[in-house]
C-alpha positions as CSV (number, residue, x, y, z in Angstrom):
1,X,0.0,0.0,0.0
2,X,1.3,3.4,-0.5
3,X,-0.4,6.4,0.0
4,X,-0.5,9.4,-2.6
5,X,-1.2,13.7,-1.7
6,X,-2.3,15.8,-4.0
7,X,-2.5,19.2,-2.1
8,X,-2.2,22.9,-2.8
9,X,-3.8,25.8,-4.1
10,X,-3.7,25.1,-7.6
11,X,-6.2,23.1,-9.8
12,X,-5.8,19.7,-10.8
13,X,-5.8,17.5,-7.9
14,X,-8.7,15.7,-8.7
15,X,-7.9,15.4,-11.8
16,X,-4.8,13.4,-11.1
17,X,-6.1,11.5,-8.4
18,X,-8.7,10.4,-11.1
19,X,-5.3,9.9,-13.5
20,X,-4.0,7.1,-11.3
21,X,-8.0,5.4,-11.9
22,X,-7.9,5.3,-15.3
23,X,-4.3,3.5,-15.2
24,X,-5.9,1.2,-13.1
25,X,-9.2,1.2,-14.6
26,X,-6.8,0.2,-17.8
27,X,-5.1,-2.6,-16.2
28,X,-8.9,-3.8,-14.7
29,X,-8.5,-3.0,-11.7
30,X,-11.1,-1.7,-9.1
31,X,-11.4,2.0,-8.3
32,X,-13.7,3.5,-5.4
33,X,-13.7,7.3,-5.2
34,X,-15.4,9.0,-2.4
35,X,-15.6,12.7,-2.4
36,X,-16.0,14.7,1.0
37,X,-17.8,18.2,0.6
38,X,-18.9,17.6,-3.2
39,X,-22.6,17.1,-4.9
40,X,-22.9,18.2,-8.4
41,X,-23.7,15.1,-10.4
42,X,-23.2,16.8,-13.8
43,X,-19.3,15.7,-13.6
44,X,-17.8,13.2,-16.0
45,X,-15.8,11.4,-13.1
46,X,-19.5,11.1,-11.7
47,X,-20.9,10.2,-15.0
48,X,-18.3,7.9,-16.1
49,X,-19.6,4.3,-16.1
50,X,-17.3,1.0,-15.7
51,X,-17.8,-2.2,-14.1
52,X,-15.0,-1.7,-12.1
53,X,-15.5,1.9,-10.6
54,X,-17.8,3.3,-8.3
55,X,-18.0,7.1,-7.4
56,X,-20.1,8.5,-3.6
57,X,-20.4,11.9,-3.0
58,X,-21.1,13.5,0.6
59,X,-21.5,17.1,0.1
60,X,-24.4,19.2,1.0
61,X,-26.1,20.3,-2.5
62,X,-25.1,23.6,-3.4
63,X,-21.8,25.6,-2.6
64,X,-22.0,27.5,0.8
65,X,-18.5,29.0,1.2
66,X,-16.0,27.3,3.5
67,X,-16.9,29.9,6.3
68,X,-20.5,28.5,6.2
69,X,-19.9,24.9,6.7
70,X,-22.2,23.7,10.1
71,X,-23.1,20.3,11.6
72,X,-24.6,18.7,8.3
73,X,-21.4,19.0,6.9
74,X,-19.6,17.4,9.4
75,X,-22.3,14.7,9.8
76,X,-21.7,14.0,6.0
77,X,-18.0,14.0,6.6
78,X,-17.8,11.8,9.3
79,X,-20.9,9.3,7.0
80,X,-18.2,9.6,3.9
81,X,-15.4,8.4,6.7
82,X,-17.3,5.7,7.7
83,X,-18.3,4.9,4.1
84,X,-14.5,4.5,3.3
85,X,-14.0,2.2,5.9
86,X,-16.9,-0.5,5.0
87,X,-15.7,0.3,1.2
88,X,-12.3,-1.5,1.7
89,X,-14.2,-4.7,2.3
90,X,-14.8,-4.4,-1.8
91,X,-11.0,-4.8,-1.9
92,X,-10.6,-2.2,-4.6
93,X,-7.1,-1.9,-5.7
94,X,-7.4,2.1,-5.0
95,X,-9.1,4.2,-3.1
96,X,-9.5,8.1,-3.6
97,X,-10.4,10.1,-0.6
98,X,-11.5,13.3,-3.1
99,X,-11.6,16.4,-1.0
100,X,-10.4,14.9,2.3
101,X,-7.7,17.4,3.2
102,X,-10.0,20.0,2.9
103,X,-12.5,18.4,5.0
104,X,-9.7,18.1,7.6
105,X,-8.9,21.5,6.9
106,X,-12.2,22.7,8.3
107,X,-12.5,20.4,11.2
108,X,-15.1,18.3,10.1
109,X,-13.3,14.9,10.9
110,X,-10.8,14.3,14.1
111,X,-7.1,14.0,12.1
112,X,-6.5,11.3,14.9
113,X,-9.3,8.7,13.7
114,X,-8.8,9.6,9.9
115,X,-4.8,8.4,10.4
116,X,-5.4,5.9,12.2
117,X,-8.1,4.7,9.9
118,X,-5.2,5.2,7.3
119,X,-3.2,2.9,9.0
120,X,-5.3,0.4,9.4
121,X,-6.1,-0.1,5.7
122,X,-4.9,-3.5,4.0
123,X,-1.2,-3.1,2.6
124,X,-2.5,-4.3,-1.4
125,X,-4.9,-1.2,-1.7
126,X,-3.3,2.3,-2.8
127,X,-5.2,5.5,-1.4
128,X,-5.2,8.7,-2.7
129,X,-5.8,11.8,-0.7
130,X,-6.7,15.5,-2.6
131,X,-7.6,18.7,-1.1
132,X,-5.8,22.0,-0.4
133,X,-3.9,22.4,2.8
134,X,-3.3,19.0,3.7
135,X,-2.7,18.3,7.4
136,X,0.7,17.9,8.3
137,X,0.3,14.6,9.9
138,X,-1.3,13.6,6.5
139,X,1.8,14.4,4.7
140,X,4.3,12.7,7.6
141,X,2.4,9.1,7.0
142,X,2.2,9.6,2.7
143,X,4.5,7.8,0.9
144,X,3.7,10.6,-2.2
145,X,3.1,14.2,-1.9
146,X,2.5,16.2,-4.6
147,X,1.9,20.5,-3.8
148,X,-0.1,21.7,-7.1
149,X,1.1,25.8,-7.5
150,X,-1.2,27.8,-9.7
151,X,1.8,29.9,-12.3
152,X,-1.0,31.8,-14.2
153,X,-4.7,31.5,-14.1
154,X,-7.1,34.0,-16.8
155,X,-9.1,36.4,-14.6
156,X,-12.2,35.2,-15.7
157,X,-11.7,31.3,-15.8
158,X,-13.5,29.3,-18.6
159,X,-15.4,26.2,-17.2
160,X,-15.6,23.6,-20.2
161,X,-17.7,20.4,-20.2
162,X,-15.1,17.5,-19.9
163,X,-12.3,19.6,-19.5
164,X,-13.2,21.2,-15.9
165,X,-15.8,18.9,-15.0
């Protein structure tokens, strides 16, 4: 088992943790992503179908502003936690933790139970961990951390179907 970061302030973390699926996905392999804090169902990672993948989100529907997060977040965080843990009974050969830094970030889960949780996973599944500011305990157990800097960025940023989501 190793465990991969992708942390930071630019975009693109997602996108690579859902990189390493399709490699796997390739090599038929099973892939279980699990986003904390996310909803929208128009995505193509949420849309993409394969008999070997299986996508969850726990996010509250809608986008309320990191400042406004409140106990039916956390509840969701700590469901999507719990979700992870029953999910390894699948034996997937990855797991992707979408979001979980962030949801760390914002105190909706105790770091203490989510690392130990971490350590506890079987040693022939591979997790993946995105989300800006990733704790530092996070990155002291990861075998792989990867900080994504935005270099340059439009003003007005152009969403495109497929491309951005």
């Amino acid at each position: 088992m190793a465990i991969y970061v992708f942390t930071g302030q630019g975009a693109g973390k997602t996108t690579a943790a859902l990189g390493m699926a399709l490699r796997e996905l390739g090599h038929d392999y099973a892939v279980i992503v699990i986003q904390f804090l996310k909803w929208w169902k128009n995505t193509g990672e949420y849309k993409f179908k394969n008999k070997n993948y299986e996508i969850y989100q726990f996010g509250r529907k809608g986008w309320h502003g990191l400042g406004n997060l409140d106990n039916r977040d956390k509840k969701l965080a700590e469901k999507a936690i719990e979700f992870a843990k029953k999910s390894l009974k699948k034996k997937p050969s990855l797991l992707i933790l979408d979001e979980l830094n962030l949801a760390l970030h914002c105190k909706l889960l105790e770091i203490k139970e989510v690392i130990n949780f971490l350590k506890k996973a079987p040693s022939n599944i591979d997790i993946v961990i995105t989300g800006r500011n990733a704790p530092k305990e996070i990155i002291a157990i990861a075998d792989c951390v990867n900080e994504v800097k935005m270099i340059k960025c439009p003003k007005k940023i152009i969403t495109k179907k497929g491309i951005s989501y």
